[in-house]
N, C-alpha and C positions, 0 to 999 in steps of 0.2 A: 058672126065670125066664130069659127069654131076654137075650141080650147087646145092647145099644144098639149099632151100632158106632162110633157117633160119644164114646160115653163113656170118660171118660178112662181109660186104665189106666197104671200106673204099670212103669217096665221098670226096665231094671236101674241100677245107678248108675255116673254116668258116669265115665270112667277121668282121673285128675289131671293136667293139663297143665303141661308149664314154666313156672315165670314170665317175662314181659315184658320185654324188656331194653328200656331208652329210647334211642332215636336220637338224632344228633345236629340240633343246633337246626337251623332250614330254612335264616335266613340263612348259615350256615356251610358250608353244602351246596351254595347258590348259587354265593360264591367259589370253592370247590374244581373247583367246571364251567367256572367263567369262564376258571380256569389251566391246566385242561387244555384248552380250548379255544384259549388264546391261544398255547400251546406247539406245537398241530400245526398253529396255521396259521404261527406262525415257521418252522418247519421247513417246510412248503409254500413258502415266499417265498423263504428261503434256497436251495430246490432250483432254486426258477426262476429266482433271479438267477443260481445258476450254471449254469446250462442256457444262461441269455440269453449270459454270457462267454463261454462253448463256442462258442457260434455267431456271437460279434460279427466283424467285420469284421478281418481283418489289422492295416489302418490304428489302428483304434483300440488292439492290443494292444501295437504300437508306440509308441504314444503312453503309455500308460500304464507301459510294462515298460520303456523302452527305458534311461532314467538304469539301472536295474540292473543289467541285458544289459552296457552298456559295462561299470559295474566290476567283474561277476564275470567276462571274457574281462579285463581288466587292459589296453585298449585306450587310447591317448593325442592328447587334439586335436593340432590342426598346428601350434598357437600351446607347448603343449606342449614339442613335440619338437625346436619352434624353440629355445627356453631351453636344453635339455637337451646340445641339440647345439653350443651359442656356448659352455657353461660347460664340456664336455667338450674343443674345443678349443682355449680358450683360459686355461684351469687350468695347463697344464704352462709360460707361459709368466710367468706371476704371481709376487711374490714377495713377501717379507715383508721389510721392514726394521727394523733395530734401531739407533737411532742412540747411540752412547757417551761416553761423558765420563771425563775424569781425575779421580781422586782421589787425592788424597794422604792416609795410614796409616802404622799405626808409629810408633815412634821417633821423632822430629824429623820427621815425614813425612818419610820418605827411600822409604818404598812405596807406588808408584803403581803403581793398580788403576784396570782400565777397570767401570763399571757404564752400564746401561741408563738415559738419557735420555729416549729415546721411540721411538715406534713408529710404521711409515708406510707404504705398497705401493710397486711398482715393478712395472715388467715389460721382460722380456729384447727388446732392439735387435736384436744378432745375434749372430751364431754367434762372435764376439770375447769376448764376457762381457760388454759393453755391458750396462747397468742404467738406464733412465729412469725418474726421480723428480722431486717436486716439490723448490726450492729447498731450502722451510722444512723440510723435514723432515729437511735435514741441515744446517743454516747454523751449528749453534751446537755442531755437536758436532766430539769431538776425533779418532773414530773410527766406523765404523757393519761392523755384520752384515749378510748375506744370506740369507735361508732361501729354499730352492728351494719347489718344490713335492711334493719328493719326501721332504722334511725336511732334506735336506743344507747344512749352515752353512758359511759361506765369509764370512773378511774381505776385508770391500770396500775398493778407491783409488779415490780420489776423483779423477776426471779432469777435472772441469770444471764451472759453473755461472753462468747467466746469472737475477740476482735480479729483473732488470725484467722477466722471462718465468719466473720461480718456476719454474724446469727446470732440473734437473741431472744428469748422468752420474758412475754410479761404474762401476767394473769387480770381476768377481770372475775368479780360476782354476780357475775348474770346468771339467771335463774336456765336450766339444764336445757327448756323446751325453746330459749333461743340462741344456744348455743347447737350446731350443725359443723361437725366436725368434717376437712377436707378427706376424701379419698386420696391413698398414698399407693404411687407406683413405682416404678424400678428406673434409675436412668443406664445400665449395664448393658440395658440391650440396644437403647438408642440407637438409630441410623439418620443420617445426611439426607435429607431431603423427604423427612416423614412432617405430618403437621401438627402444628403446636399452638397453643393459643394459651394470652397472657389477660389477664384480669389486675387491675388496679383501680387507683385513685390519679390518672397523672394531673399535674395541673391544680391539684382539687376535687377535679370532675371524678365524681364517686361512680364505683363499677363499673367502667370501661370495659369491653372486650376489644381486643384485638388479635390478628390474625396472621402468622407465617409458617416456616420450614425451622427444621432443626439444620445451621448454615455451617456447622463443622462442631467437631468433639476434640475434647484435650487441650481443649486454652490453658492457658496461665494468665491470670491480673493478679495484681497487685493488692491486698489485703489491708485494710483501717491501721493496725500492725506493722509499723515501719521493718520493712526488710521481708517479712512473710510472702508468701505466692500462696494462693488457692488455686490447685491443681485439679486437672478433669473439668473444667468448666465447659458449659455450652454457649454455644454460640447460636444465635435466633437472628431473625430480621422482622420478627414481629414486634411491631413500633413499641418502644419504653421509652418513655419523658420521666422526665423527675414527677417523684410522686407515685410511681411505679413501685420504686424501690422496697421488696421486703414481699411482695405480691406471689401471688403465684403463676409460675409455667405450667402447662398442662397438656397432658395428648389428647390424641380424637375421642379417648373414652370418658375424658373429665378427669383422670390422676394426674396426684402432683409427680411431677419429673423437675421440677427446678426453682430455685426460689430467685426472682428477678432483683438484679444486685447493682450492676453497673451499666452506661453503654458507653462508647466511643464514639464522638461529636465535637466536630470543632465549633458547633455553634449551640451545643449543654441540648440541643433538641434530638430527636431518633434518625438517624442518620442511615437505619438497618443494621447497626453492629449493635448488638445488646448481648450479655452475658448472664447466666443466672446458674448459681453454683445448683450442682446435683442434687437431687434425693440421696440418692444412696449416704452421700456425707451426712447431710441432714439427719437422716435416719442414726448415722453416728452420733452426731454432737446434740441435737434435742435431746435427748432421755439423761445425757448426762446433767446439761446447764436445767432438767426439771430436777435433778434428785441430788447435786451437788452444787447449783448455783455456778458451775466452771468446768471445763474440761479436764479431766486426769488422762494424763496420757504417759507414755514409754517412755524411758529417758537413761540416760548414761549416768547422771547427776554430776554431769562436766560445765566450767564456764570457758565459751569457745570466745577467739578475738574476732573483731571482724574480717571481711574480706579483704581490703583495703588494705590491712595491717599483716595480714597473711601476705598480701602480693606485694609490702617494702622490705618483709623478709626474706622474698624471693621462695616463698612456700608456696604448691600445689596439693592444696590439703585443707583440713578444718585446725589449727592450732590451739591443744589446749592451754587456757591460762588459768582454770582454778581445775578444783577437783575437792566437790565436798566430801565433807569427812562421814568415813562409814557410807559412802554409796556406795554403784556398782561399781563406778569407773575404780574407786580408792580402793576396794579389795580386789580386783582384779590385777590391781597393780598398776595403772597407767597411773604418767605423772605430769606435771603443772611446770607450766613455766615460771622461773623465780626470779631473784634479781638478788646478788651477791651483799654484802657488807661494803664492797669499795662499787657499786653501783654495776658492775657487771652483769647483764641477761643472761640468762641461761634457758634458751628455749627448753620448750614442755614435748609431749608428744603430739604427733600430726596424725589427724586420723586420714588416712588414704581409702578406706572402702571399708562396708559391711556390708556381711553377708556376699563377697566376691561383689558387690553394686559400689563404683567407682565416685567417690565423695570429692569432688572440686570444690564445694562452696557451700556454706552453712545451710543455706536453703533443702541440698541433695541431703544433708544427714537430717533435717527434721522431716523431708520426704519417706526416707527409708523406714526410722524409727515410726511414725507413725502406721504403717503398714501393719507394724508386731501390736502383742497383747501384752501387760503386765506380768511378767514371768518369763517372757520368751528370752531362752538364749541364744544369743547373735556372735560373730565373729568378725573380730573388727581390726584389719590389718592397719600399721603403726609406723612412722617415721619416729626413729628414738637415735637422734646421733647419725649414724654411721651404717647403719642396721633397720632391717624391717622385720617387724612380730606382728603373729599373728595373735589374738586374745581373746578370751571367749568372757561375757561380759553381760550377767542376767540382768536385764531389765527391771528397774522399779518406775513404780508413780513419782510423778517430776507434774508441777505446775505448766 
């Protein structure tokens, strides 16, 4: 029988395959493309932005890098180097004060011990030992220390103090080569909003610098001297805490311009109101409280009443109530209020103005007198009664 070729014939049997393993689902396979797709194109962006920096512009890497550049060279602004240099030289000349007090100990206190009162700044005058301080910060004490700037303690004398100008001078014995007297400068020329920097003790904390503007000129406070005003004061916002007090102000060149005296705080800390009376005063009242222990100043040789007693007399004026014998006031002829045999007043004369400068209240006639020199003569117009005179009236030395 012949073979069909189209019929089927049967071959051999087919050889057993592996079984099938199942893949994983499609959605899962999706994600997995998605992350390696999103990875090489971060990496793509990544290379071109840093390609793009490679090739930006100078300008911009400047701008960018430059805050860094300065602190890794350790480079410092001009405003900087300005502080750096007023606090370096004017630290050797700073001091610390320690004001003391007696106690009595022991036995029937028969042992007297000095202990710490308080504490205050100063800075060295000159190559004397010379110490300028504020009043208060030695008014109540029986003794006071120095601490240099090198740590060296020295008992201070007390050589002189003027309470209506809260300044006062001690001296120490320190040997000359650690004694570095302050640089002194003008405060006449002062302006609002130049900078100034204040060096003390506040706290304790010896040598502080701190840092503001001069915040206004021509204050007025109020003086240690019940009734006094210290006039031409400056006004600072660079921080003064207690412990300040007596320190020095200083401009951008390192001179004194003001001696740190008080601040304004309702909670006794720096608030930014601080006040420190001028040089130029300074420059007045030191030389005197070194070579007289006191101020000598101008004067009428009148005793005035107070305000208070001026304004139930219904007076717009200074009222005199004495008038020493043999001053200027008594040979110039002005006269004193008295009080009769059957109890009668007989008001004095009222001083109204010197020098044409309008006198309301004691404060204005020790303002004006102190302006003059010992000699000078003034013109001092007078309520006398019913009448007003004018009188010319040479100044002597008065307390």
């Amino acid at each position: 029988m012949s073979q069909d070729p189209y019929t089927y014939r049967p071959g051999p049997p087919p050889r057993p395959q592996p079984p099938i393993r199942q893949g994983p689902p499609v959605a899962v396979a999706v994600i997995l493309i998605g992350l390696v797709l999103a990875l090489v194109a971060g990496i793509g962006l990544g290379g071109l932005a840093w390609l793009r920096s490679r090739s930006s512009s100078s300008d911009d890497r400047d701008r960018y890098s430059a805050p860094r550049a300065v602190e890794a060279r350790g480079e410092l602004m001009e405003v900087e180097k300005t502080r750096i240099q007023v606090y370096k030289q004017t630290k050797p000349s700073v001091v610390h004060i320690t004001s003391l007090a007696n106690r009595s100990a022991g036995p029937y206190n028969l042992n007297v011990q000095q202990v710490p009162e308080g504490t205050g700044s100063g800075f060295i005058w000159d190559n004397g030992g010379h110490v300028v301080t504020n009043f208060h910060v030695i008014k109540n004490a029986d003794a006071a220390r120095v601490t240099l700037a090198d740590g060296s303690t020295f008992q201070a004398q007390y050589v002189g103090g003027a309470a209506d100008k809260d300044l006062a001078v001690l001296r120490v014995s320190a040997p000359k080569d650690k004694l570095t007297p302050i640089l002194i400068g003008s405060s006449a020329d002062l302006q609002v909003g130049q900078s100034v920097y204040a060096i003390g003790n506040p706290f304790g904390l010896d040598l502080t610098l701190t840092h503001g503007i001069v915040s206004a000129l021509g204050r007025e406070i109020e003086s240690v001297r019940q009734g006094r005003l210290i006039k031409d004061v400056i006004q600072t916002d660079a921080p003064i805490n207690p412990g300040n007090s007596g320190g020095p102000l200083l401009d951008s060149a390192g001179r004194l311009i003001g001696v740190n005296t008080a601040i304004f705080s309702p909670s006794g800390s720096s608030a930014g109101i601080g006040f420190a009376i001028p040089v130029d005063e300074v420059n007045r009242v030191v030389p005197q409280l070194i070579k007289h222990g006191k101020i000598t100043r101008p004067g009428l040789g009148v005793q005035v009443a107070t305000d208070e007693l001026a304004k139930q007399w219904g007076l717009s004026g200074v009222l005199l109530v004495g008038v020493l014998p043999d001053g200027p006031a008594a040979r110039a002829g002005l006269k004193a209020t008295t009080r009769s045999a059957d109890g009668q007043v007989h008001l004095g004369d009222v001083i109204l103005a010197v020098d044409d400068q309008p006198i309301k209240k004691t404060n204005d006639l020790h303002i004006v007198l102190e302006k003059h020199q010992v000699g000078d003569k003034v013109k001092v117009k007078i309520q006398r009664e019913d009448e007003q005179l004018d009188v010319e009236v040479v100044l002597a030395p008065v307390q």
